[in-house]
C-alpha positions as CSV (number, residue, x, y, z in Angstrom):
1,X,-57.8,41.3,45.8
2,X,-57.4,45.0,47.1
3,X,-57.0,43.9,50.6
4,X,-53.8,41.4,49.3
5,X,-52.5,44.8,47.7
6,X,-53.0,46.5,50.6
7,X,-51.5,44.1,53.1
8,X,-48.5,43.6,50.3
9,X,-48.1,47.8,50.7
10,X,-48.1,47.0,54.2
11,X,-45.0,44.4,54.0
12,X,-43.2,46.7,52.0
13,X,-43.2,49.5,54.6
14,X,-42.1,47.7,57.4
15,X,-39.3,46.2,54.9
16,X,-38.1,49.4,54.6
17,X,-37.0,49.9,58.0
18,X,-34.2,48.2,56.6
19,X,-32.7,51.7,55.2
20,X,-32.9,52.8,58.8
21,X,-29.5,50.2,59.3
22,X,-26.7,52.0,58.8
23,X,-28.5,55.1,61.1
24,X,-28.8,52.3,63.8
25,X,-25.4,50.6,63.5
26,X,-25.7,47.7,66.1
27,X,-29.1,48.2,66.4
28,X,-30.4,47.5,62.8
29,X,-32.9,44.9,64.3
30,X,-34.6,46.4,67.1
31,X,-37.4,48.1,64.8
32,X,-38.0,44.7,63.3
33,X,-37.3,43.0,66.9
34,X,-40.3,45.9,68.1
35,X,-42.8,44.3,65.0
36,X,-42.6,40.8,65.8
37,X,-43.4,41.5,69.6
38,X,-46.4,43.6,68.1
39,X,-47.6,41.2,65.8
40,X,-46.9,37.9,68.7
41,X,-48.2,39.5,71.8
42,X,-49.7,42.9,71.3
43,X,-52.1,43.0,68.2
44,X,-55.1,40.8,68.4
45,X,-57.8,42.9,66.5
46,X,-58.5,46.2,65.2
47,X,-57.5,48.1,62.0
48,X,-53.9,47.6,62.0
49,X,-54.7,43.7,62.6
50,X,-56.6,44.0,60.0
51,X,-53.9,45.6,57.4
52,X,-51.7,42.9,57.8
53,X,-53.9,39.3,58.9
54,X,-53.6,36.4,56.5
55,X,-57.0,34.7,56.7
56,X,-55.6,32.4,58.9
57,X,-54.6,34.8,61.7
58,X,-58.0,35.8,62.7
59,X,-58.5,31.9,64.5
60,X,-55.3,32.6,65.9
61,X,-55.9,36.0,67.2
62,X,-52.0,36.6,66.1
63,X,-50.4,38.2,63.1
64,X,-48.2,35.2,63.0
65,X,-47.4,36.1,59.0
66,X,-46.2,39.3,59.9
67,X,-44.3,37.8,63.1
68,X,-42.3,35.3,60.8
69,X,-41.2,38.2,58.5
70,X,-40.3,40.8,61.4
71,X,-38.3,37.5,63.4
72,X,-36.4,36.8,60.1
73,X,-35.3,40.2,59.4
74,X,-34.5,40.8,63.3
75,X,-32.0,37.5,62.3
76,X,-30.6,39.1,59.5
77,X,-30.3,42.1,61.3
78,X,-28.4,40.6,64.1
79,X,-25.9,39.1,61.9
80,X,-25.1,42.9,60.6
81,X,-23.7,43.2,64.4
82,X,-21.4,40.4,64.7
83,X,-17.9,42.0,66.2
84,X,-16.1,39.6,63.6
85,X,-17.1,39.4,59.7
86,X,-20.9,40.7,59.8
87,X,-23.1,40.5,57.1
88,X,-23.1,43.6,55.0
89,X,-26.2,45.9,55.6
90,X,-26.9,46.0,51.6
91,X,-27.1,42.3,51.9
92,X,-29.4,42.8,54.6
93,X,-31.4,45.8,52.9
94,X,-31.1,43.6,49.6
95,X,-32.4,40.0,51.3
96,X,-35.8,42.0,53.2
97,X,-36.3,44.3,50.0
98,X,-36.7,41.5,47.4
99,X,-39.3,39.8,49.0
100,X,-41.3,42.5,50.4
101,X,-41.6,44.4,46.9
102,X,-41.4,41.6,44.8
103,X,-44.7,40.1,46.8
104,X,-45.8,43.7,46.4
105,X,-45.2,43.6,42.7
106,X,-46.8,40.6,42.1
107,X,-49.8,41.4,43.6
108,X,-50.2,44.5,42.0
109,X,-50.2,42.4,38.4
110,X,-52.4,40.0,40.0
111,X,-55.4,42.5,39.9
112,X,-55.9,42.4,36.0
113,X,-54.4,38.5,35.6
114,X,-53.6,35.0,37.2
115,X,-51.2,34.1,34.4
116,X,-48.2,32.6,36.1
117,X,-45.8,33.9,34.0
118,X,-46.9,37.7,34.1
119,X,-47.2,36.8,38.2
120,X,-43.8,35.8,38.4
121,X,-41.8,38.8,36.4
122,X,-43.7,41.0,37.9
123,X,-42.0,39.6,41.7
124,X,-38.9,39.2,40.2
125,X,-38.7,42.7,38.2
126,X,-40.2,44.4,41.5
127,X,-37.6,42.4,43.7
128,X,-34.9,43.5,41.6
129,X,-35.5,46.9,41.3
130,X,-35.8,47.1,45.1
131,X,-33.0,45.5,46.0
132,X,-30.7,47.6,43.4
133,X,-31.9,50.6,45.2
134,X,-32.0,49.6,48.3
135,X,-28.7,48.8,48.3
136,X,-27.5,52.0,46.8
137,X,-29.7,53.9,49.1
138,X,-28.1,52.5,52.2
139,X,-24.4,52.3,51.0
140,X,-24.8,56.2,50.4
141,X,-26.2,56.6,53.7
142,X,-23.3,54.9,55.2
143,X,-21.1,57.4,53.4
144,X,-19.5,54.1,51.8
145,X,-21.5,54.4,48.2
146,X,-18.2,53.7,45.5
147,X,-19.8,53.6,42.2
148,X,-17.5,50.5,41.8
149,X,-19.4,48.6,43.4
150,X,-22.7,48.9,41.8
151,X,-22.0,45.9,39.3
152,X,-21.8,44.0,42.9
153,X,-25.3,45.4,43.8
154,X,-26.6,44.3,40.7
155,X,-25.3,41.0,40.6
156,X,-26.6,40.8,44.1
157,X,-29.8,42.0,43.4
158,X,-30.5,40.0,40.5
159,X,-29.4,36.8,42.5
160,X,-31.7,38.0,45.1
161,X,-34.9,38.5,43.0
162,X,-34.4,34.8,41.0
163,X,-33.7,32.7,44.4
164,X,-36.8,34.6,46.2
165,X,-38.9,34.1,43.2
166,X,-37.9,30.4,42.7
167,X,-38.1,29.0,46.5
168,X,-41.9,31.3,47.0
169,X,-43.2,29.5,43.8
170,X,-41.9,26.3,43.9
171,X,-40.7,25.3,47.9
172,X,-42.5,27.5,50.3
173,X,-44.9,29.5,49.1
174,X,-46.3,31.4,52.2
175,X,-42.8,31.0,54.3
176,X,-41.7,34.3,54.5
177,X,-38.9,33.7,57.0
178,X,-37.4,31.0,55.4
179,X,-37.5,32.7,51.7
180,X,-35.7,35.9,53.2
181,X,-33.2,34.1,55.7
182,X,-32.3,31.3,52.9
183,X,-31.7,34.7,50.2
184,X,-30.0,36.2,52.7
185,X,-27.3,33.6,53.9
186,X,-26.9,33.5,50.0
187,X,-26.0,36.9,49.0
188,X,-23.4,37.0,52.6
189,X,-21.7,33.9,50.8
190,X,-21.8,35.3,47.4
191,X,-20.5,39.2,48.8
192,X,-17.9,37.4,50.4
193,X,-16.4,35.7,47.3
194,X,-16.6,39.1,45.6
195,X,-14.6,40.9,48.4
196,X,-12.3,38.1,48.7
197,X,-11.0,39.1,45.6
198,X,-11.6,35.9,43.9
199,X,-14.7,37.3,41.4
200,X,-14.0,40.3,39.7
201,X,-17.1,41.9,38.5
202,X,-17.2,44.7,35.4
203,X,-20.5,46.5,34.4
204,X,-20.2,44.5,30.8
205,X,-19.7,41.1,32.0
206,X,-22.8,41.9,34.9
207,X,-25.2,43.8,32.2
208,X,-24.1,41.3,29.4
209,X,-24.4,38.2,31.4
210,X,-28.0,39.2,32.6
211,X,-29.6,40.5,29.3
212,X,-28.5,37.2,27.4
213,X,-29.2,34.9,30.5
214,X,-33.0,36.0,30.8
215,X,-33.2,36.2,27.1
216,X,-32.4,32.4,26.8
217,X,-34.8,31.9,29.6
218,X,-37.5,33.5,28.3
219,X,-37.0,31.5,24.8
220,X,-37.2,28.4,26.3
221,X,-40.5,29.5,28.3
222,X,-41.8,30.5,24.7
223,X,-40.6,27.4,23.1
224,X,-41.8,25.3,25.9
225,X,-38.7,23.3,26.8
226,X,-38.9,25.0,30.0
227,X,-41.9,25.7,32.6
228,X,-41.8,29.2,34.6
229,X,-39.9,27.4,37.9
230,X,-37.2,26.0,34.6
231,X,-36.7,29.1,33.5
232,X,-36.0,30.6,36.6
233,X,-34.1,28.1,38.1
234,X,-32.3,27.9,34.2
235,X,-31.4,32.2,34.4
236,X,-30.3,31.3,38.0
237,X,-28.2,28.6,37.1
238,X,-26.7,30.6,34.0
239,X,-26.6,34.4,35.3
240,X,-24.5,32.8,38.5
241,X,-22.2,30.7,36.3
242,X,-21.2,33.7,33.9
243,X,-20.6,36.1,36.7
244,X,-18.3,33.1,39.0
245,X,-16.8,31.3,36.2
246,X,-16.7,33.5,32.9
247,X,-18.2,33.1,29.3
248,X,-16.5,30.0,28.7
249,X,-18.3,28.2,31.2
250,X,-21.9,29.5,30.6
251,X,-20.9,28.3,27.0
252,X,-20.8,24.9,28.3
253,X,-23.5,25.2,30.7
254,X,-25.8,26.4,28.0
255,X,-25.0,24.2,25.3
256,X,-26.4,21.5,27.8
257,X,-29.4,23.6,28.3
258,X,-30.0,24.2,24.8
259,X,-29.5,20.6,23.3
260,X,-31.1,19.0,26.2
261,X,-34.1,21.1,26.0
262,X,-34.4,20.5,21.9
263,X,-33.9,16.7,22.9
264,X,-36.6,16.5,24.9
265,X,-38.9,18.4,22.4
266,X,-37.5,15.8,19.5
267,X,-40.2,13.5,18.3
268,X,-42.1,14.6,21.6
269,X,-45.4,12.8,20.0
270,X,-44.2,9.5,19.2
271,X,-42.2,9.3,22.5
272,X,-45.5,10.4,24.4
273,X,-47.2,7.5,22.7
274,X,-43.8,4.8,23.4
275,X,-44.4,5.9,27.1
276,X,-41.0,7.6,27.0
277,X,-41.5,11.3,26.7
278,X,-40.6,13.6,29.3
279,X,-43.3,15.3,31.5
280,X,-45.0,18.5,31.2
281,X,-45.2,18.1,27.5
282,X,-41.7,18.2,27.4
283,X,-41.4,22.0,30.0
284,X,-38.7,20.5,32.3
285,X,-39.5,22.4,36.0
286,X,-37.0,23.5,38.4
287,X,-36.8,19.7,39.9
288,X,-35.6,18.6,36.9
289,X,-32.9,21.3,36.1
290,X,-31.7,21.5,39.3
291,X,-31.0,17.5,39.3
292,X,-29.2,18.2,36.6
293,X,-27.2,21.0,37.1
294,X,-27.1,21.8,40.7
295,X,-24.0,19.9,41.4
296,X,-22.3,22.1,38.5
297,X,-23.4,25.2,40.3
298,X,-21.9,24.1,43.1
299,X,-18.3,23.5,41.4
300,X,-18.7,27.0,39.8
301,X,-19.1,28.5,43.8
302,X,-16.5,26.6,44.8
303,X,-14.3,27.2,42.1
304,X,-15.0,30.9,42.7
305,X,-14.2,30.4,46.8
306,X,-10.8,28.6,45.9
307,X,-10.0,31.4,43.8
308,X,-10.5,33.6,46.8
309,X,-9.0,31.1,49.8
310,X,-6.4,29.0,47.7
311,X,-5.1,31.1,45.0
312,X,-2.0,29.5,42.9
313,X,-2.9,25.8,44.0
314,X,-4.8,23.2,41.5
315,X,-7.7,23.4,43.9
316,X,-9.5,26.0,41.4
317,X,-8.8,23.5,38.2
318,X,-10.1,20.6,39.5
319,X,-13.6,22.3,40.4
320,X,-13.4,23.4,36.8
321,X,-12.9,19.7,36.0
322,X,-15.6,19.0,37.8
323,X,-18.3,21.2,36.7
324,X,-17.4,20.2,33.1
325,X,-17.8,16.5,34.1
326,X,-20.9,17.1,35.8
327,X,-22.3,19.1,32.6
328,X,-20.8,16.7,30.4
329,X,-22.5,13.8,32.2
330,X,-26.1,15.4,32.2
331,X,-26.0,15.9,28.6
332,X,-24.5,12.3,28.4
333,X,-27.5,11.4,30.4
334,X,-30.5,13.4,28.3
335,X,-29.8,12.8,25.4
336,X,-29.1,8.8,25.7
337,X,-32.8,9.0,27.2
338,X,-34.5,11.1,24.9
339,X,-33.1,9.5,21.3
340,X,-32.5,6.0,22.9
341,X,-36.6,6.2,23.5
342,X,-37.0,6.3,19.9
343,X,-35.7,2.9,19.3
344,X,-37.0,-0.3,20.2
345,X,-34.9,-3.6,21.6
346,X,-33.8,-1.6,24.8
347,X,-32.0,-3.7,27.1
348,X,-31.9,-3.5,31.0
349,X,-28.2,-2.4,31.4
350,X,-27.5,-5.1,34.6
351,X,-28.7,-8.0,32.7
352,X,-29.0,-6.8,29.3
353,X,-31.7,-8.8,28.8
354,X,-34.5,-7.2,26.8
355,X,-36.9,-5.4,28.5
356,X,-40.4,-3.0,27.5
357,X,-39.4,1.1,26.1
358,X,-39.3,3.5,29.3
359,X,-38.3,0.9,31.6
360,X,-35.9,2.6,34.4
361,X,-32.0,1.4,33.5
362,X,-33.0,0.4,29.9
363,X,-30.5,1.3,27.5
364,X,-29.8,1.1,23.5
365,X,-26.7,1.1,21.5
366,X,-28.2,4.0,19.6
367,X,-29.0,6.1,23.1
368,X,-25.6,5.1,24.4
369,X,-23.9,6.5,21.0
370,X,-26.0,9.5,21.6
371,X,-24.7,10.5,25.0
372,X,-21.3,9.7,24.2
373,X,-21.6,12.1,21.1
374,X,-23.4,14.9,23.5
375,X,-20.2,14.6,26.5
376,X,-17.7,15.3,23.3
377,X,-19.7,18.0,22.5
378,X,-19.4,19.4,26.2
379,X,-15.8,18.3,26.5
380,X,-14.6,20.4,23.5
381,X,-16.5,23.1,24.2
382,X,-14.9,22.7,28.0
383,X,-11.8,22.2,26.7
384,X,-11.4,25.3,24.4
385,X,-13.0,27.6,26.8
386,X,-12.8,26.7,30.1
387,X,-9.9,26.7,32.2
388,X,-8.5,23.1,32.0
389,X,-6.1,22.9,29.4
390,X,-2.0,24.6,30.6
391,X,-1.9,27.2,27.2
392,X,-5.5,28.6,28.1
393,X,-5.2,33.0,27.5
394,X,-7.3,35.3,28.9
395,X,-9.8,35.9,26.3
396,X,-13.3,34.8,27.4
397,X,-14.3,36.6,30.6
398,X,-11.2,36.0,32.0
399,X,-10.9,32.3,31.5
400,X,-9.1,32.4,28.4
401,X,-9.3,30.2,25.0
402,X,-7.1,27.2,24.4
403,X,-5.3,27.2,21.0
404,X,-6.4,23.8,20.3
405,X,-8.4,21.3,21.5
406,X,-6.0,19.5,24.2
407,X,-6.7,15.6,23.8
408,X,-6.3,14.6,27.4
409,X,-8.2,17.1,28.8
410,X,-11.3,16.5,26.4
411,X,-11.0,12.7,26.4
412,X,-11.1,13.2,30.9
413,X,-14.9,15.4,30.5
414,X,-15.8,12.8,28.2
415,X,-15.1,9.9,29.7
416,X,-16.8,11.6,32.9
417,X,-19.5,11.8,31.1
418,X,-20.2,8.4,30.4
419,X,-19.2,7.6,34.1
420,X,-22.4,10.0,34.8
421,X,-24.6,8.5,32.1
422,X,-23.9,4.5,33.1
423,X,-24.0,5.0,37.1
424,X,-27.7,6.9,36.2
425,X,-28.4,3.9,34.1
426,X,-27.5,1.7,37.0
427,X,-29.6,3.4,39.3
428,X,-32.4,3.8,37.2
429,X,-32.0,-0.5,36.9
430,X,-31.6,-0.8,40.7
431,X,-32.8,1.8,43.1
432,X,-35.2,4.2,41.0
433,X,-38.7,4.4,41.9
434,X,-38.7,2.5,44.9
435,X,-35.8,4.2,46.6
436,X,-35.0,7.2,45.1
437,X,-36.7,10.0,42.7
438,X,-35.6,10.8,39.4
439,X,-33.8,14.5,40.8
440,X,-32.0,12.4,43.3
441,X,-30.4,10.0,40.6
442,X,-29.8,13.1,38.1
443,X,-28.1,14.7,41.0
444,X,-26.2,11.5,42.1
445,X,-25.5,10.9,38.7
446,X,-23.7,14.2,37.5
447,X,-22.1,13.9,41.4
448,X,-20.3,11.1,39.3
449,X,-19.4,12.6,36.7
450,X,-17.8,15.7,38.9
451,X,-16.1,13.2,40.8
452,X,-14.7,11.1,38.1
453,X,-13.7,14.6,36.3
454,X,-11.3,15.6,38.9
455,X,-10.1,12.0,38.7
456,X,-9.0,11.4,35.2
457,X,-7.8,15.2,35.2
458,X,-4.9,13.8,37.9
459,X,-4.6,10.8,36.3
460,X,-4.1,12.2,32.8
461,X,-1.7,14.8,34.4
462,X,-3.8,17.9,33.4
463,X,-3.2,18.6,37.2
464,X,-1.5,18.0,40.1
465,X,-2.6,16.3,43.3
466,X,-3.7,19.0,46.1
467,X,-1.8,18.5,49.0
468,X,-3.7,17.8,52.3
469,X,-3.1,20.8,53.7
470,X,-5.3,22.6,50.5
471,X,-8.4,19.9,50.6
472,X,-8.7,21.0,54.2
473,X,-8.9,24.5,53.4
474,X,-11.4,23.3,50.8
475,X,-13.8,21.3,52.7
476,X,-13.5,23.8,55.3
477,X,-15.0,26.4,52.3
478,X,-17.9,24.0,51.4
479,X,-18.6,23.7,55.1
480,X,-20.2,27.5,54.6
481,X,-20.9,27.2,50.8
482,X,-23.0,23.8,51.0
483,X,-25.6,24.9,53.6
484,X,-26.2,28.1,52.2
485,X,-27.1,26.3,49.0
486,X,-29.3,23.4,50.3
487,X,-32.2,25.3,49.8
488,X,-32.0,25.3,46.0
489,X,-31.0,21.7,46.1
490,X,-33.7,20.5,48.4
């Protein structure tokens, strides 16, 4: 255990070459670029070998763990010298620092327990910490510190922290280079929204949004409609959805949350004994939230990029449209599963002929009347908060409040969200199991829902048709946006 500390330590100082950037200017890789030669060619035994060798170097006679970090930083640090739109050296500084302290961090708290939960804040506290700082530290070096922007370094930081303590845990747990490259590509994309001028970030909204977004988290870890890769992926979901979109569209987001995670916890015992209870006891992981919700986080990103790219056209609306179909659509979805369980007669909803409780596709009148009720719920909310409706103000994070509920616009995120619910019911009858996973027909069914959103918002006239021109500025935006993503969505 104190040679995992130590080796940790060890990470963490060659991390912090990274304040050594703005000193270097072009050159911000070369100490990394020197490392990874070192640790690929150079080192084969010895006391320094020792410091840093996973157990499986020693066959290898390589420090090929230490070789992957250096070559992903040198990356990173390359893309801080590009002559046209570089990445910013706190991204940089914020992307290496993360992972380096929060491993660090969670080692340290690894000493005295195993618990996964006391593991896991103890990386992401450590990562955030470090990647606050770090950022600070080498702005002020770079005689461009502007107390302004520390909200953005927070933001940043916290973003950083959540995605390197979600992939490590859940998708690569000893892939350093892939962890720090994927955060960093993420906080470039999420900078450059910020810059843009299409996110405006205040101390409150940044302070605010994180204090209520872990507190939720942590609730739902303590009430167990959550595991510790839910929660995380939940605070992820929610922190980056208050920040890009505004109070009005966390309210949505978490109302879908909050329900779908009593739902699930709603006559857990008979449900388990019908065959039809969710997993886990109920704890939905970061697969399952993420099927759920990771097309809505991309509508919020891309709602924040059209803000930035195509101010003034009805690009931004329809993404709004969208991620309150997509919402409405996974609630739709949950909570027609989790009450319809409870009832017996469920049909198969191609033939609707009767078939056995937790059959995949197998629907009742009472689950169906239970996810149309839960998209209304979504759709007002949407409707009131979110901006959708024409007479929306200004007064919830900068999203405004509609006066009243606007009829068209609810009865389009409603109607979404049966779209959602009955092409996941489809699925489930046709191509579930044997073809695809339940996270890939969550995600293709809220996909639905988005889509059928920005439909019915034209159709009803709540917005007017983008001209060509504006989708190709669009698609040309999720060109970068998508791929920096498709690690969270893997």
């Amino acid at each position: 255990m104190r040679h995992r500390l130590r080796r940790a330590g060890a990470f963490a100082l060659v991390a912090s070459a990274v304040l050594a950037a703005p000193a270097l200017g072009r050159a911000a890789a070369v100490p990394f670029a020197a490392v990874a030669v070192l640790a690929a060619f150079v080192v084969e035994e010895g006391r320094f070998f020792d410091l840093f060798a996973r157990p499986g170097d020693y066959e290898d006679r390589r420090l090929n763990g230490l070789a992957g970090f250096a070559l992903a930083a040198t990356a990173l640090g390359v893309l801080t010298a590009l002559p046209q739109a570089p990445m910013p050296t706190t991204v940089f500084a914020a992307a290496v620092l993360s992972l380096a302290y929060g491993v660090l961090g969670r080692e340290f708290v690894r000493g005295s327990t195993s618990d996964e939960f006391a593991t896991t804040t103890a990386f992401t506290v450590t990562a955030f910490l470090a990647a606050t700082l770090g950022q600070v530290a080498v702005a002020v070096a770079a005689d461009a510190f502007d107390p302004v922007a520390v909200p953005t370094y927070v933001f940043l930081a916290a973003t950083a922290a959540l995605v390197a303590a979600l992939l490590r845990s859940v998708l690569f747990p000893r892939d350093d280079p892939i962890v720090m490259v994927s955060v960093g590509f993420l906080l470039w994309l999420l900078s450059a929204l910020v810059v843009a001028g299409g996110v405006t970030l205040t101390p409150s909204l940044v302070a605010v949004g994180l204090a209520v977004t872990v507190g939720l988290g942590i609730v739902s870890y303590v009430l167990r409609t959550a595991s510790v890769s839910g929660m995380l992926t939940g605070v992820l979901l929610s922190f980056t959805t208050v920040v890009l979109g505004g109070v009005g569209w966390f309210a949505v987001l978490i109302s879908f949350f909050g329900i779908g995670g009593l739902a699930a916890k709603f006559r857990f015992e008979e449900k388990d004994a019908r065959g039809v209870a969710e997993g886990n006891d109920g704890a939905r992981g970061a697969g399952n939230v993420l099927g759920n919700s990771g097309v809505a986080l991309l509508a919020v990103v891309g709602y924040a990029a059209a803000r930035a790219v195509v101010p003034g056209t009805p690009v931004p609306t329809l993404l709004a449209f969208a991620f309150a179909g997509s919402v409405a659509a996974a609630m739709a979805d949950t909570l027609s599963s989790e009450f319809g369980g409870l009832f017996d007669a469920p049909r198969l909803v191609t033939t609707l002929r009767p078939v056995e409780p937790g059959t995949d596709g197998a629907v009742t009148w009472q689950g169906e009347a239970a996810g149309v009720a839960g998209a209304a719920l979504v759709a007002v909310i949407a409707a009131l908060a979110m901006p959708l409706a024409p007479d929306a103000g200004g007064a919830l994070g900068g999203v405004g409040v509609a006066s009243a509920v606007p009829v068209d616009v609810a009865a389009a995120v409603v109607l979404a969200g049966v779209v959602g619910m009955t092409v996941d019911s489809l699925l489930g009858a046709t191509v579930e199991g044997d073809v695809l996973g339940n996270q890939a027909v969550n995600t293709l069914a809220t996909l639905s829902g988005a889509v059928a959103g920005v439909l019915l918002a034209v159709l009803v006239g709540a917005v007017s048709t983008p001209s060509p021109a504006v989708l190709t500025a669009v698609v040309d935006a999720l060109a970068v946006a998508v791929p920096t993503l498709a690690p969270l969505l893997a």
